[in-house]
C-alpha positions as CSV (number, residue, x, y, z in Angstrom):
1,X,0.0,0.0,0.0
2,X,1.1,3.5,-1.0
3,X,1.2,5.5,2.2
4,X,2.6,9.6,2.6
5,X,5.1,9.8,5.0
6,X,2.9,10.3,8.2
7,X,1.3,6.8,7.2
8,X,-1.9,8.4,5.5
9,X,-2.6,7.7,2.0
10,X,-3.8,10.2,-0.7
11,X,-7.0,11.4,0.1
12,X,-9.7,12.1,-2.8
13,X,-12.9,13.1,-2.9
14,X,-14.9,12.1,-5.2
15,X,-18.3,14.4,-5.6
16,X,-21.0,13.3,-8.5
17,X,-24.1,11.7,-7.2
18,X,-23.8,9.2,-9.7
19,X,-23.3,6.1,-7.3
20,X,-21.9,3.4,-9.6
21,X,-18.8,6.6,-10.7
22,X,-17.8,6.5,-6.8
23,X,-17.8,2.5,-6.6
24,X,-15.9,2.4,-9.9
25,X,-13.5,4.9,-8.6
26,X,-13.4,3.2,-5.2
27,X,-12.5,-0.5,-6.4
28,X,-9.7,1.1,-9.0
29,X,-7.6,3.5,-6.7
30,X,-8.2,2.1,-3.0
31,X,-5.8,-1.1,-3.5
32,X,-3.5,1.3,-4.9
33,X,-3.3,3.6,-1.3
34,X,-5.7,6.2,-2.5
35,X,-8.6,6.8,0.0
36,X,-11.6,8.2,-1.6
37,X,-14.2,10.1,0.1
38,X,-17.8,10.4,-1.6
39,X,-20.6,13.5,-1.6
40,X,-23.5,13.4,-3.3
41,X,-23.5,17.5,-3.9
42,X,-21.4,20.3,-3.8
43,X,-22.4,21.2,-0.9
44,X,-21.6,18.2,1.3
45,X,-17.9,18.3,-0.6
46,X,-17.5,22.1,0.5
47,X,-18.1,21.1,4.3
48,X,-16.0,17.8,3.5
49,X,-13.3,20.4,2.2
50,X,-13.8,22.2,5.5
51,X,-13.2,19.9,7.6
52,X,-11.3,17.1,6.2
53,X,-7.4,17.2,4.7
54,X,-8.5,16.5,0.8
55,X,-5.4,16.6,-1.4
56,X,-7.4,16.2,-4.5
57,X,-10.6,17.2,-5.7
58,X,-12.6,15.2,-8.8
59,X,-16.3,16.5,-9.1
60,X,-18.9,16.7,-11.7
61,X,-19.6,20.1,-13.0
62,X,-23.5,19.9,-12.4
63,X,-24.6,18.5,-9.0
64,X,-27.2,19.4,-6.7
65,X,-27.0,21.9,-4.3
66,X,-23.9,23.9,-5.9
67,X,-22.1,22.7,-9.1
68,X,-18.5,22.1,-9.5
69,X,-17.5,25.4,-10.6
70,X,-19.6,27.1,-8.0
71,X,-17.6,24.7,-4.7
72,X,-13.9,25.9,-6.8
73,X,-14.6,29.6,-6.3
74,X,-15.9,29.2,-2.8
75,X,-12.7,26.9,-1.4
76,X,-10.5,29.3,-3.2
77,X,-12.6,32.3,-1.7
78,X,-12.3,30.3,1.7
79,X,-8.6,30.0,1.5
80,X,-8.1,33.9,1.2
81,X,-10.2,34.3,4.0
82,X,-8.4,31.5,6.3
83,X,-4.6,30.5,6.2
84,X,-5.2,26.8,7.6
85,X,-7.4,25.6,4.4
86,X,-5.5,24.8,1.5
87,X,-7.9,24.5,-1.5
88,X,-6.5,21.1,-3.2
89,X,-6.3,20.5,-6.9
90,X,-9.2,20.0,-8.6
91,X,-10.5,17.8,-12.1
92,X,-13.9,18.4,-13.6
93,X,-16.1,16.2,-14.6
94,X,-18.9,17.1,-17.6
95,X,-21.0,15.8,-19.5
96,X,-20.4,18.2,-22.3
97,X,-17.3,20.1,-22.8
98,X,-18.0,23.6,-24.0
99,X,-15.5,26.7,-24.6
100,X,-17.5,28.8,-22.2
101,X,-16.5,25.5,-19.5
102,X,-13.1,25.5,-20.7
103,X,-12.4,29.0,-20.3
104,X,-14.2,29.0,-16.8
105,X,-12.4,26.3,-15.7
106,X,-8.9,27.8,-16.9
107,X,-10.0,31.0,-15.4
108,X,-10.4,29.4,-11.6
109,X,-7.0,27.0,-12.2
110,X,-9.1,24.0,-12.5
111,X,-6.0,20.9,-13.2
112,X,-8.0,19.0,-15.5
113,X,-11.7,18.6,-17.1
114,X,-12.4,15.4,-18.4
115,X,-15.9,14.5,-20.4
116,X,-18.5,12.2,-19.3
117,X,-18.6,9.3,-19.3
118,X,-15.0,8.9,-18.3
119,X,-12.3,7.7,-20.1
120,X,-10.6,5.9,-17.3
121,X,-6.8,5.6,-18.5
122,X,-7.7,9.3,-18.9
123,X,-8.9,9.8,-15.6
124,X,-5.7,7.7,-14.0
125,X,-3.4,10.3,-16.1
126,X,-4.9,13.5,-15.1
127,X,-4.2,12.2,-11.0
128,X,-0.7,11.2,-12.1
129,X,-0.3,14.7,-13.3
130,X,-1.7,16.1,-10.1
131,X,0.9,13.6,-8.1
132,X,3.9,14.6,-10.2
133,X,3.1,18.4,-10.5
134,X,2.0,19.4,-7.1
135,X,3.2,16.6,-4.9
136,X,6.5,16.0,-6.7
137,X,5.3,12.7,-8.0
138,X,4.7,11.9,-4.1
139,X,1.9,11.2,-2.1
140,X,1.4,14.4,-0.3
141,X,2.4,14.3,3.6
């Protein structure tokens, strides 16, 4: 098992509230050392964010209660505003990928937006580029 140097794994939460993404994602990246956290909507990932060390962020762009775009700009608002919260990288999940999306997404240093349904090699490349680019191709400690 892949562990950081304090002994905890990569943590990743996973917000869609498509159930059968988060059980996919679960069985492909857990016996690897990732732990991954589920929420059904962007609001339960923005108090998950809150509260809970998340050193990567994969959510659908449209979800209930707040969409994808709408939790970025408020962790990246919250991190002005409060010195402990680190807003973690984040890859975008949507169902159709427009240049309005794109630019948006660029715009609010989004890593990564991948199309639905998800290309899974795809998916495992974008978190290999968060790992090498912002945790020096370490799990983060």
């Amino acid at each position: 098992m892949l562990q950081t140097e304090q002994g905890k794994r990569l943590r990743m939460l996973l917000a869609d509230d498509q159930p059968a993404w988060h059980e996919t994602v679960r069985r492909l990246l857990e016996p690897q050392g990732v732990e991954t956290l589920s929420a059904r909507s962007g609001r339960e990932a923005l108090e998950m964010i809150e509260s809970t060390p998340i050193h990567l962020v994969v959510m659908d762009v449209q979800m209930p209660h707040l969409g994808g775009l709408q939790v970025i700009k408020l962790m990246r608002e919250m991190q002005k505003t409060d010195d402990r919260l680190k807003a973690p990288p984040a890859i975008l999940l949507a169902k159709s990928l427009t240049n309005h999306l794109l630019h948006e997404a660029l715009g609010m240093h989004v890593f990564s937006v991948l199309s639905k349904p998800v290309d899974l090699n795809l998916f495992l490349d974008a978190v290999a580029r968060v790992l090498r680019r912002h945790y020096a191709s370490r799990w983060p400690s």
